[in-house]
N, C-alpha and C positions, 0 to 999 in steps of 0.2 A: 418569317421568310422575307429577302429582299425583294422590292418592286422596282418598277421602273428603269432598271439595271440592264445593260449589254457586257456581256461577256465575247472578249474579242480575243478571238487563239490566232496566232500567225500562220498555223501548218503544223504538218505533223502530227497530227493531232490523236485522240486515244491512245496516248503510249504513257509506259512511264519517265519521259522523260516530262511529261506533260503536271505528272502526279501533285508539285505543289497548287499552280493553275488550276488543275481540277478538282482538289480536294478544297479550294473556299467556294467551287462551285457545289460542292455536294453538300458543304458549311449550309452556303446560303441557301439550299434549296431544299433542306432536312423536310421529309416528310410530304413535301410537292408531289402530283402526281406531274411527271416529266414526260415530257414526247421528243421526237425524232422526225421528221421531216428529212428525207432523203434525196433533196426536186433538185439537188447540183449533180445526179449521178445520172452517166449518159449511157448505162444501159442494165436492162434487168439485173444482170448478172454483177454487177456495182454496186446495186441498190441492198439488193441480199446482202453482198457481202459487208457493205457499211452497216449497214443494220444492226447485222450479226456481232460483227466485229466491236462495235461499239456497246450492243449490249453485254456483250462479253467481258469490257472494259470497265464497264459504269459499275456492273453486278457485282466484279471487286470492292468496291465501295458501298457494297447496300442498295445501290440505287435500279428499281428495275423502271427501264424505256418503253415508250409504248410509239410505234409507228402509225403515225398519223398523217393524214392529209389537212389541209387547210381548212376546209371544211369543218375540222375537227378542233381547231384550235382553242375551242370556246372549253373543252375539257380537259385543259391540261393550266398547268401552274406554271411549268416552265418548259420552253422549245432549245431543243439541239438543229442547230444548220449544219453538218459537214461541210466538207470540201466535195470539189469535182469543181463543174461549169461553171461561172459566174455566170455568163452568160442563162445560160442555161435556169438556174436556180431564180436569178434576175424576173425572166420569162415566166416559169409558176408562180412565184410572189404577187406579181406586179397588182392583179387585181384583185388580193388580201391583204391590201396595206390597212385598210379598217381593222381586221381582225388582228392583226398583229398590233397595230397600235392599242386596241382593247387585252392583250397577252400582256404587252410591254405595260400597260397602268397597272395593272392586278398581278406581274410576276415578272419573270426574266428572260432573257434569249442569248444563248450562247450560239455565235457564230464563229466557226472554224476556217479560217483560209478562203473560201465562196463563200461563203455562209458571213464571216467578219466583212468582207466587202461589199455586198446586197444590202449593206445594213446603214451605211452612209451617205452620204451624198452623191458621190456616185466613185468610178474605177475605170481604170483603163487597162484593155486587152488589146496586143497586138498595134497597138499604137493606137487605137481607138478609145474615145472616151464615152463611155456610155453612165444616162442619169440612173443612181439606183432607187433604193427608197427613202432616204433621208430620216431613219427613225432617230440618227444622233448626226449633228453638224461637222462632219469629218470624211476623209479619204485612210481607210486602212491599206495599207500596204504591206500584204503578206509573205510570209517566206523571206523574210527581210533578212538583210546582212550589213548595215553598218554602214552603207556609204547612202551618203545626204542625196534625197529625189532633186531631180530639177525640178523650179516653183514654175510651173507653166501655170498654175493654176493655185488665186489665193487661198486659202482656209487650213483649218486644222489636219495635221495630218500626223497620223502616228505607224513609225515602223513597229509592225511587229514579227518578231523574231519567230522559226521556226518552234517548237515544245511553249511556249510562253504567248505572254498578252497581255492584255490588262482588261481593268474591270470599271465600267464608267457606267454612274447615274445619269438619267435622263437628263439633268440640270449641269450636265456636262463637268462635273466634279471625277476627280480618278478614285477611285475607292483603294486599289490596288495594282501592283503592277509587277512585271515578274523581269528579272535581270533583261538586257538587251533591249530592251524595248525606247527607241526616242521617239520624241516629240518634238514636231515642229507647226509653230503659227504664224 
């Protein structure tokens, strides 16, 4: 199984539009026991349905999800972030950056849309810029479509495309990347 790896989806995520993305994450994470963290969803009735919905998606693939709190991260080989709040998702995280970075040496994280933007340096909402966690030296920019960000701000920053993303080791190397997807440093 791969370690130290982020899995970074632009949106859209659990569909099959997603299926090549997904299917080197189920590659990589053959026989992992995998979790789900749901902390970008802003309310009960989101939380279910990501859950649901996602393990409905993975189970296509073999892979059964277990819905986890932070708390719980120590039992799992590799974490799912959805989408929803970044904000939001940002807020639950913040004070399990230890346990995440102990997930990320021993396994993987796939983050989806909130979940790919919590994961770097940090994001802007609303015209605001807020710091995230910094587990890889970057700005995802999700939901992406093609036209170059303005550089208000230096460092690595990668579009990624709605169904797609790419797949980077800790040591900042791309392992993989899925159509649509630019880079700029």
């Amino acid at each position: 199984m791969l370690s130290q790896t982020l899995f970074l989806h632009g949106g859209n995520e659990f569909h099959t539009d997603s299926a090549e993305f997904d299917q080197y994450f189920v590659d990589a994470t053959f026989g992992a026991r995998v979790g789900i963290f749901p902390g970008a969803c802003t309310s009960e009735r989101d939380r279910i349905a990501t859950v649901a919905f996602a393990s409905g998606y993975f189970s296509l693939y073999g892979v059964e999800l277990i819905e986890v709190s932070p708390e719980q991260f120590h039992t799992i080989d590799a974490l799912i972030l959805p989408g929803g709040s970044p904000n939001k998702l940002l807020d639950e995280l913040s004070a399990h950056k230890v346990q995440l970075l102990d997930l990320l040496d021993r396994g993987v994280i796939y983050g989806a849309s909130a979940g790919a933007m919590v994961l770097g340096r940090g994001f802007e909402v609303g015209g605001t810029w807020r710091q995230a966690l910094a587990l890889g030296q970057f700005q995802a920019l999700v939901h992406f479509r093609g036209r170059e960000p303005e550089r208000g701000r230096p460092g690595l920053i990668y579009g990624l495309p709605e169904a797609g993303g790419l797949v980077v080791a800790r040591s900042g190397e791309i392992l993989t990347q899925s159509s649509g997807v630019q880079i700029w440093a």
